[in-house]
DSSP file (Angstrom, degrees, kcal/mol; ACC not computed):
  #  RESIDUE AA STRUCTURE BP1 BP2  ACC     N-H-->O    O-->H-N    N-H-->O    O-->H-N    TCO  KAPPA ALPHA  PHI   PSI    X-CA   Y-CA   Z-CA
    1    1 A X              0   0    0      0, 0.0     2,-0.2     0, 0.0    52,-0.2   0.000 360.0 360.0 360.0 148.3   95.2   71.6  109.0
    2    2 A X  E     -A   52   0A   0     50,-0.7    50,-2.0    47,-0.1     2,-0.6  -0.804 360.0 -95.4-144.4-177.0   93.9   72.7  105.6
    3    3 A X  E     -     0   0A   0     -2,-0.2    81,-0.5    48,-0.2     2,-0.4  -0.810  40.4-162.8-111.5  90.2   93.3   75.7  103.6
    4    4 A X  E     -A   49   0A   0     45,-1.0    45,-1.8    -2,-0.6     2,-0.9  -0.710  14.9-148.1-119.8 165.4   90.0   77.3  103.5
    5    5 A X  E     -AB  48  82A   0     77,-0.6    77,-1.8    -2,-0.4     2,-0.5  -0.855  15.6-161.5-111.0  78.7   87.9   79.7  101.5
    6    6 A X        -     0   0    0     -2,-0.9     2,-0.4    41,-0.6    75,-0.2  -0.762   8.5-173.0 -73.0 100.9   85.3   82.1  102.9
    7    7 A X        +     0   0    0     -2,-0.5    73,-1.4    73,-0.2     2,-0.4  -0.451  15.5 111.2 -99.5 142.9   82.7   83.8  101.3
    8    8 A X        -     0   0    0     -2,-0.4     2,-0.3    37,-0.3    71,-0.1  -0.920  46.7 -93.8-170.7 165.8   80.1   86.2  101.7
    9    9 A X        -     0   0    0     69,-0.4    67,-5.0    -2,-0.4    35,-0.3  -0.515  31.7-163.2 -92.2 162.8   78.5   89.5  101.0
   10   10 A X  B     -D   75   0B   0     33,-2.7     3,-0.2    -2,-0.3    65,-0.2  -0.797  18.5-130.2-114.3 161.6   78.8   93.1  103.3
   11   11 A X  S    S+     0   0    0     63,-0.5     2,-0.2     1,-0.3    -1,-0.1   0.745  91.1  16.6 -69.5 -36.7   76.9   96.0  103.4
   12   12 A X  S  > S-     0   0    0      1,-0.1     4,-1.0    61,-0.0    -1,-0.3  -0.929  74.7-148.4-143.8 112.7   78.8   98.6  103.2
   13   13 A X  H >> S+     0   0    0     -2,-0.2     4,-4.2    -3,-0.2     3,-0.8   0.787  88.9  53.8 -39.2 -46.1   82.2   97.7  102.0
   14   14 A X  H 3> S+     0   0    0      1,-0.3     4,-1.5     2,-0.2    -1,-0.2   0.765  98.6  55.7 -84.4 -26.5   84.0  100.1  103.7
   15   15 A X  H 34 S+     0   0    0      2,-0.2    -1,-0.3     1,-0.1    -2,-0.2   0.774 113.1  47.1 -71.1 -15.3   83.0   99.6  107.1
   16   16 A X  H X< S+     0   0    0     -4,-1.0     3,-1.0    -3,-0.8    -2,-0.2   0.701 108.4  59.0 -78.9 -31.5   84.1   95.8  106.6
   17   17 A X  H >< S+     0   0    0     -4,-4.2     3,-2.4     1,-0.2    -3,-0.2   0.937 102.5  47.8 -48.3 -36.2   87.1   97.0  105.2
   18   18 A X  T 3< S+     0   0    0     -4,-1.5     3,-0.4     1,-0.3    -1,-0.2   0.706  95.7  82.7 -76.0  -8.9   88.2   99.1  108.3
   19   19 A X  T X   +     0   0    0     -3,-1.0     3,-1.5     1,-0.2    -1,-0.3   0.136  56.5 110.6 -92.5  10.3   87.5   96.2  110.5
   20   20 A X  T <>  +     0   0    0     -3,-2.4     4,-2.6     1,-0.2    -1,-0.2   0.887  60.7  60.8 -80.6  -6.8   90.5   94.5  110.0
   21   21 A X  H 3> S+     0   0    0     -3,-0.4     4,-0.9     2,-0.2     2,-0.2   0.793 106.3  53.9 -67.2 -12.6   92.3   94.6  113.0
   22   22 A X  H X4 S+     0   0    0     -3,-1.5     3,-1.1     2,-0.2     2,-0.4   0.411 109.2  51.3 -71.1-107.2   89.3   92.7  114.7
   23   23 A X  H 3> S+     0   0    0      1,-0.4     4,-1.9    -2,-0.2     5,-0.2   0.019 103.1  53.6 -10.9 -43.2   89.6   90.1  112.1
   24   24 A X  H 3X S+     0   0    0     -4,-2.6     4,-0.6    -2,-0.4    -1,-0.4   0.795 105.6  53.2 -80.0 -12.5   92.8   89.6  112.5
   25   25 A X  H << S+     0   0    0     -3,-1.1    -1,-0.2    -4,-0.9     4,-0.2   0.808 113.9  47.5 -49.1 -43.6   92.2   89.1  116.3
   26   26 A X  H >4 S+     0   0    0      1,-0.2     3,-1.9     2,-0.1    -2,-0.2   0.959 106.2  57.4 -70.4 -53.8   89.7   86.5  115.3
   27   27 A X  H >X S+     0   0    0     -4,-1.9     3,-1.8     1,-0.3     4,-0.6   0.570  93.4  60.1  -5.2 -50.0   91.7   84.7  112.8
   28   28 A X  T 3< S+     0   0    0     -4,-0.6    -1,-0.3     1,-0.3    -2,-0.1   0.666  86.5  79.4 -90.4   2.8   94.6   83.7  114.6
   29   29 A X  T <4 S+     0   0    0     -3,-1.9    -1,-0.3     1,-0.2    -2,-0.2   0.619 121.6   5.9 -81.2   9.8   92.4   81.6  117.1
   30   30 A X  T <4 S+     0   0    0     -3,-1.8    23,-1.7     1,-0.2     2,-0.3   0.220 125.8  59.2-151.1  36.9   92.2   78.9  114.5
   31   31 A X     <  -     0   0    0     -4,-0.6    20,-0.2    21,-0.3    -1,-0.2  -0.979  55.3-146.5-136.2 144.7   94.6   80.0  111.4
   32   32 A X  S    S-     0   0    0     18,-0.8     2,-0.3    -2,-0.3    19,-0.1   0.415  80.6 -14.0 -71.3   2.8   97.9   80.8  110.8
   33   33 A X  E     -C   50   0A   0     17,-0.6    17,-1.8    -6,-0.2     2,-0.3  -0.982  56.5-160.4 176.0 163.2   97.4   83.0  108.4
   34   34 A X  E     -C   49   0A   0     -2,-0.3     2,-0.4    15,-0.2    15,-0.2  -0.896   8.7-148.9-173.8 141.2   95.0   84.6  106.1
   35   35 A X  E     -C   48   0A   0     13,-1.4     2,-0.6    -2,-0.3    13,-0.5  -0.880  20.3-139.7-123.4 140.2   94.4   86.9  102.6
   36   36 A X  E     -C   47   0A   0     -2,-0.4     2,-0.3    11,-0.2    11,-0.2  -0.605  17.3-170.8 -95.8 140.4   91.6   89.1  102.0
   37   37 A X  E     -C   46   0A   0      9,-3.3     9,-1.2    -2,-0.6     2,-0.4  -0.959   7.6-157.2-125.0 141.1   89.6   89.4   98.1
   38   38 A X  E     -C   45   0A   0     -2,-0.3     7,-0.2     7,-0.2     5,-0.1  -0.953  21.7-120.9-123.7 147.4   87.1   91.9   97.3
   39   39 A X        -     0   0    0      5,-0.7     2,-1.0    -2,-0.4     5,-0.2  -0.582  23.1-149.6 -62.9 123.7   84.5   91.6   94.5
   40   40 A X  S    S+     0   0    0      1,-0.1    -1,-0.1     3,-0.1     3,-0.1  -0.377  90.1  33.5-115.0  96.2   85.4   94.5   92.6
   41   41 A X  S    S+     0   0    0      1,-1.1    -1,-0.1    -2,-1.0     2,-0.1   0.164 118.0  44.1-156.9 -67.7   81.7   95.0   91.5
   42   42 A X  S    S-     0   0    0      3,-0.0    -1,-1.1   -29,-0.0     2,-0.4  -0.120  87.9 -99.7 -74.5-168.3   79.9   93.9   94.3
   43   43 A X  S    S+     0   0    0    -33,-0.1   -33,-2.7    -3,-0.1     2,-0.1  -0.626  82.9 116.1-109.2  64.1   79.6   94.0   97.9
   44   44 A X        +     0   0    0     -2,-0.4    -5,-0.7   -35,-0.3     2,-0.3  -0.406  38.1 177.7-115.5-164.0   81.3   90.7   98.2
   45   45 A X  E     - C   0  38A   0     -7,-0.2   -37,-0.3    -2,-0.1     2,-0.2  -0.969  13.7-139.8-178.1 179.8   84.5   89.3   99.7
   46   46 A X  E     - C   0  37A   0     -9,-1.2    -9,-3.3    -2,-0.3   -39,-0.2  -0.857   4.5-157.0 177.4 138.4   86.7   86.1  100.5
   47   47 A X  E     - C   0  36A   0     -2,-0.2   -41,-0.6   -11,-0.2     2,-0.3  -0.456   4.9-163.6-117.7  33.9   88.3   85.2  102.8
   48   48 A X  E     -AC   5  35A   0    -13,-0.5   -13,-1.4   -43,-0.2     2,-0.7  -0.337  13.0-165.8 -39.9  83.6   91.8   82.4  102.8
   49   49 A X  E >   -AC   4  34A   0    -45,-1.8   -45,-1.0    -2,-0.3     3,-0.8  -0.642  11.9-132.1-113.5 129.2   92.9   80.9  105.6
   50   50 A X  E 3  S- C   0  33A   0    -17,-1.8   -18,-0.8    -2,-0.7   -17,-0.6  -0.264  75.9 -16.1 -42.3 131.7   95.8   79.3  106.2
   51   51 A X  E 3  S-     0   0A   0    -20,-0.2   -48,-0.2     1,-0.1    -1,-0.2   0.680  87.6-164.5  43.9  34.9   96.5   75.7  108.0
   52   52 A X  E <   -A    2   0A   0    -50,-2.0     2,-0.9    -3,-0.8   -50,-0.7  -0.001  19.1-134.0 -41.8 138.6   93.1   76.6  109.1
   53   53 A X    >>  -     0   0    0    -23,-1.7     4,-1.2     1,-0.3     3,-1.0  -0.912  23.8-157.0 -91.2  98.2   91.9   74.2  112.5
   54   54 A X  H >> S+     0   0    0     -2,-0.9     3,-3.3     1,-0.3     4,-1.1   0.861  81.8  42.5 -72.9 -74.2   88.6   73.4  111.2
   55   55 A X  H 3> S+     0   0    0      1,-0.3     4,-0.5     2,-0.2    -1,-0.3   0.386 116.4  46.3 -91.8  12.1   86.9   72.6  114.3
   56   56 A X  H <> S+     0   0    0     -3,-1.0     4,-1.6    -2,-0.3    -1,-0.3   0.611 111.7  54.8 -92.0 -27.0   88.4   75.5  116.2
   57   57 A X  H <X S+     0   0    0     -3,-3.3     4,-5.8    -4,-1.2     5,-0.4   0.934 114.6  42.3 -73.4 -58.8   87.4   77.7  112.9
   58   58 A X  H  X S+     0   0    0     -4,-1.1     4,-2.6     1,-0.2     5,-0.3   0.963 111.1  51.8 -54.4 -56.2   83.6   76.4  113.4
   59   59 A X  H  < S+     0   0    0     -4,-0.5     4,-0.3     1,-0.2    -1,-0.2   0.825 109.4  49.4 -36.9 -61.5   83.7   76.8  116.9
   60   60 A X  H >< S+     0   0    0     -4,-1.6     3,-0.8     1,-0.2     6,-0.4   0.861 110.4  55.8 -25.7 -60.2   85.0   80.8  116.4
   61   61 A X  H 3< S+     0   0    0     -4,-5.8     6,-0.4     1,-0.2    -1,-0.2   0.888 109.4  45.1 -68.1 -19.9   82.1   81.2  113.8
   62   62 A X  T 3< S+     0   0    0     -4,-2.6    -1,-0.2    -5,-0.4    -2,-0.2   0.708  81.8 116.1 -56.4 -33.1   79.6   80.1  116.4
   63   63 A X  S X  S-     0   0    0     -3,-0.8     3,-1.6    -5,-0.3     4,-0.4  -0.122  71.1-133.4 -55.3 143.1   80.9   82.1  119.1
   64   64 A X  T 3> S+     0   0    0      1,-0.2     4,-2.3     3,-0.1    -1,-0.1   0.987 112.2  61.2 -49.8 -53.0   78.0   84.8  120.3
   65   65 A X  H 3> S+     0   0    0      2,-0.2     4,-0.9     3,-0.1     2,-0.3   0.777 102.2  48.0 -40.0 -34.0   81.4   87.3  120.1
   66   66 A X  H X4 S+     0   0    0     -3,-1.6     2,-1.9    -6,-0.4     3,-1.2   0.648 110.8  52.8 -90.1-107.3   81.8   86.6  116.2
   67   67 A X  H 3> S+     0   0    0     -4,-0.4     4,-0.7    -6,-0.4    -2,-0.2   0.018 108.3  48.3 -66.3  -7.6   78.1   87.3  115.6
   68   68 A X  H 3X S+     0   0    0     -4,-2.3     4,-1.4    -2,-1.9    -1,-0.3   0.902 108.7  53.6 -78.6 -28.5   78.3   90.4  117.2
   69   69 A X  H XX S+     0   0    0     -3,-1.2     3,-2.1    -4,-0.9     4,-1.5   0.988 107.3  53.9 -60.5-103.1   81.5   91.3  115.1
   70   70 A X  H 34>S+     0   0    0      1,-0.3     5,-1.1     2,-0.2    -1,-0.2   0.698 104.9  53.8  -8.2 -76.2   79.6   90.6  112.1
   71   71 A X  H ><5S+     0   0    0     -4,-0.7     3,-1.4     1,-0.2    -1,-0.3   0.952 115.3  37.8 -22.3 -65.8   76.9   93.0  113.2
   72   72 A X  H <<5S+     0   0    0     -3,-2.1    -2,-0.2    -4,-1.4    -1,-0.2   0.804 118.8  48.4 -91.6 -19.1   79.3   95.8  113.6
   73   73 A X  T 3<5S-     0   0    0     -4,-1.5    -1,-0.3    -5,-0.1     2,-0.2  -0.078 108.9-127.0-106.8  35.2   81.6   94.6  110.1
   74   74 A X  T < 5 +     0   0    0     -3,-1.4   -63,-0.5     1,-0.2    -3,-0.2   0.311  45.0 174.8   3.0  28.9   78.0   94.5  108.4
   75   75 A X  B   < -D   10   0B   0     -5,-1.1     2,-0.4    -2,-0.2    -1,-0.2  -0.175  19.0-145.8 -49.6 121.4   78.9   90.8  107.2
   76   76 A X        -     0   0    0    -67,-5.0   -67,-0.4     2,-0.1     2,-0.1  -0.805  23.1-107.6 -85.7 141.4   75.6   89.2  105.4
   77   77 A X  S    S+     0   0    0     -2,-0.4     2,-0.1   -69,-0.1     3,-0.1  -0.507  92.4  84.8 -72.6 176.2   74.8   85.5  105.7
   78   78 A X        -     0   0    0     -2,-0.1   -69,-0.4     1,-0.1     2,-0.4   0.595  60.4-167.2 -72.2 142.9   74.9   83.4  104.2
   79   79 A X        -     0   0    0    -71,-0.1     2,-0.3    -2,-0.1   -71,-0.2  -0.833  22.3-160.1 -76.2 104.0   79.2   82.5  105.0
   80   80 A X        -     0   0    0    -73,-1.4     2,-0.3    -2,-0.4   -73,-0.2  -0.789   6.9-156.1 -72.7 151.6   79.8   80.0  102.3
   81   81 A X        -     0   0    0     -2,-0.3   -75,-0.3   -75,-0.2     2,-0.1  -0.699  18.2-171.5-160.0 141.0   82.8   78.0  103.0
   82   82 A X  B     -B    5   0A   0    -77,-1.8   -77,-0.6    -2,-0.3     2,-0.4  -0.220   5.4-164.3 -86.9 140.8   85.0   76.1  101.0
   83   83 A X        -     0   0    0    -79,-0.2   -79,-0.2    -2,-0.1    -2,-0.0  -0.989  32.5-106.1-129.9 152.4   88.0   73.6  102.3
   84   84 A X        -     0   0    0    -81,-0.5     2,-1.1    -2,-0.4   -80,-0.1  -0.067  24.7-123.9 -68.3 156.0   90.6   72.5  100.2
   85   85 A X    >   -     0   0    0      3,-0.2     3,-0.8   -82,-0.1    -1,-0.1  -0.890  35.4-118.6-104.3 112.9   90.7   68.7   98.8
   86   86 A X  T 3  S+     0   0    0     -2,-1.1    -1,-0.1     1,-0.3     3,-0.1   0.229  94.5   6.7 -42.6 152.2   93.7   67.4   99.8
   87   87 A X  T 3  S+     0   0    0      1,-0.1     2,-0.5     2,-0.1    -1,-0.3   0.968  98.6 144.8  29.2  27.6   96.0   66.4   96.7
   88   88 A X    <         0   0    0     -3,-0.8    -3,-0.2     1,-0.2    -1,-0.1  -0.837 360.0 360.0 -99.6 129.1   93.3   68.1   94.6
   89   89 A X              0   0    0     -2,-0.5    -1,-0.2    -3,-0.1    -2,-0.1   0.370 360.0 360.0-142.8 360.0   94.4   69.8   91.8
């Protein structure tokens, strides 16, 4: 499990904001946890997730279900995302 870092821009901030109660449906199929950051400039964001399952996290971003959930939480691609380096500090 590792810790990773996803980022990416919205459209309208507040319509991604309001959407957390999906997210957090989506989230717990491959995290234990997870903190939200907002650009406070742009109409960006970040994402942390906790003990993250990476190939259960990939799988989730794939799913037709998340890309409609994007749609409707006006997430842009590109999703960068980051994973932590073990003992990196």
């Amino acid at each position: 499990m590792a810790r990773v870092v996803a980022t990416h821009s919205v459209g309208d901030m507040d319509t991604w904001l309001a959407g957390g109660a999906n997210r957090a449906v989506l989230f717990k199929q491959f995290c234990s946890g997870y903190r939200i950051y907002r650009h406070p400039t742009a109409s960006k964001v970040a994402v942390v997730w906790e003990d993250a399952d990476l190939p259960k996290l990939e799988a989730t971003l794939a799913h037709p279900d998340t890309q409609k959930a994007k749609v409707k939480d006006t997430v842009l691609d590109p999703i960068d995302v980051y994973v932590e380096v073990v003992g990196g500090r």
